[in-house]
N, C-alpha and C positions, 0 to 999 in steps of 0.2 A: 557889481562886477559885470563885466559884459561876458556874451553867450563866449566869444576867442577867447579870452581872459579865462573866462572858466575853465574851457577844454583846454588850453596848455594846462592849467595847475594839473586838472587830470590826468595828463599825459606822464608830467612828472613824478607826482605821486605814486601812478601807475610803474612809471620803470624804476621808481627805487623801493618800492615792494618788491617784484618781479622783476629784476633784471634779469635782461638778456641775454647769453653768452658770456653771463657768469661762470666760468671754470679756467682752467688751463687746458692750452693745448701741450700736448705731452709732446708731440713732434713738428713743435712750431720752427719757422727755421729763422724765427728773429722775435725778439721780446725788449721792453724797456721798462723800468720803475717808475715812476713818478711821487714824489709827497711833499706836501706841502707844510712845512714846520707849525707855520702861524695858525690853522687850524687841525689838522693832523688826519686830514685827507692824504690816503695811500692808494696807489693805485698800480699792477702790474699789468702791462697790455702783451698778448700773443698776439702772434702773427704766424699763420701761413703762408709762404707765396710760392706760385710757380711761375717762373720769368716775370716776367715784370706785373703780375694781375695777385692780387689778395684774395687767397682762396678761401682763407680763413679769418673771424678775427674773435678774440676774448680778451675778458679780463677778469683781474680778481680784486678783490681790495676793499677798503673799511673810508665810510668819507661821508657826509652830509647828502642829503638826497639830491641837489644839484647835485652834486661828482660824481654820483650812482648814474641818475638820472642821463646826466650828459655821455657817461661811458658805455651806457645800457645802447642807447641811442644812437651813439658812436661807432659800434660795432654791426649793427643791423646796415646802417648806410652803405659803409666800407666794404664789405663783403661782396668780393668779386668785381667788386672794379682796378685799374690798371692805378699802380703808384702815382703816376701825374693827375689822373682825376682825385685821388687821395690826396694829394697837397693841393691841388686847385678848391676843393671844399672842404678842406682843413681853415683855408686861406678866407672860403667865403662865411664859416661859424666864426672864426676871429673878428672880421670885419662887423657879421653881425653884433656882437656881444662888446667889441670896444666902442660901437660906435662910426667908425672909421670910414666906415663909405656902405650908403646904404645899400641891401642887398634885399633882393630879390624873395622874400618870404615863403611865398608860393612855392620857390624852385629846391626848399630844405626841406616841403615837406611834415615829419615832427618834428625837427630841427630846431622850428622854429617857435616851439613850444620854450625852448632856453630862452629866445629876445626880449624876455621882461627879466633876464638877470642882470641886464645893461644897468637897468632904473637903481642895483644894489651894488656899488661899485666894489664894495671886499669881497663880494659871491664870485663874482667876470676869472678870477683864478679856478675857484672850484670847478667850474664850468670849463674851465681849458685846461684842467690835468689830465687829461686821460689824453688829450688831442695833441699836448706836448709830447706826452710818451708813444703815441700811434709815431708821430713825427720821427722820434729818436729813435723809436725799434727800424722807420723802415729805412733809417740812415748807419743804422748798425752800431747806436750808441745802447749802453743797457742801463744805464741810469740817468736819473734829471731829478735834481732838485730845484724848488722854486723857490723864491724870498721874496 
């Protein structure tokens, strides 16, 4: 395994022991569910915002260490940037993990600790639950299930 190869698993490993911003925000002022039936990945995402910037972000939920891992990750990024930079690398973790146009690895960071979930194509969901539900909380949807 190579020395990158190594430190992603570590990364991952790392945030689905210790996730980050594991709780609820009590006075979140937008939230969304996420689960996924086919493996029973669950995911709720808070959100704080004020005007247009994410002052805050959490989550809670029960999922495989991708979904941990990705949510953990998720919420460290997110935090404190403006809703458009939030769907702009919403947009650039998708691309990463479908495949879809290559992105810039360097520019995610640990992000880019997920880009070896591509190589598992039934994981690429686990890996984007929580980013669906970031999605729908800050469009003021509070549920999403995936199929």
């Amino acid at each position: 395994m190579s020395d990158l190869a190594e430190l992603y698993q570590e990364i991952i490993l790392d945030h689905n022991r210790s996730p980050r911003n594991f709780h609820e925000i009590p006075d979140c002022t937008c939230w969304a569910e996420g689960n996924n039936p086919r493996c029973g990945d669950e995911v709720k995402v808070f959100l704080r915002k004020k005007g247009d910037r994410l002052i805050e972000a959490a989550f809670q939920g029960q999922g495989c260490a991708i979904s941990r891992a990705s949510a953990s990750l998720m919420t460290i990024k997110v935090k404190g940037r403006l809703v458009g930079e939030v769907l702009a690398l919403s947009e650039k973790v998708r691309n990463m993990l479908m495949g879809v146009k290559e992105e810039n690895l360097e520019d995610l960071g640990d992000l880019a600790a997920l880009s070896g979930v591509r190589q598992f194509p039934a994981r690429i969901t686990c890996a984007l639950l929580a980013w669906h539900a970031l999605e729908k909380a800050m469009d003021g949807r509070h549920t999403l299930g995936v199929e």
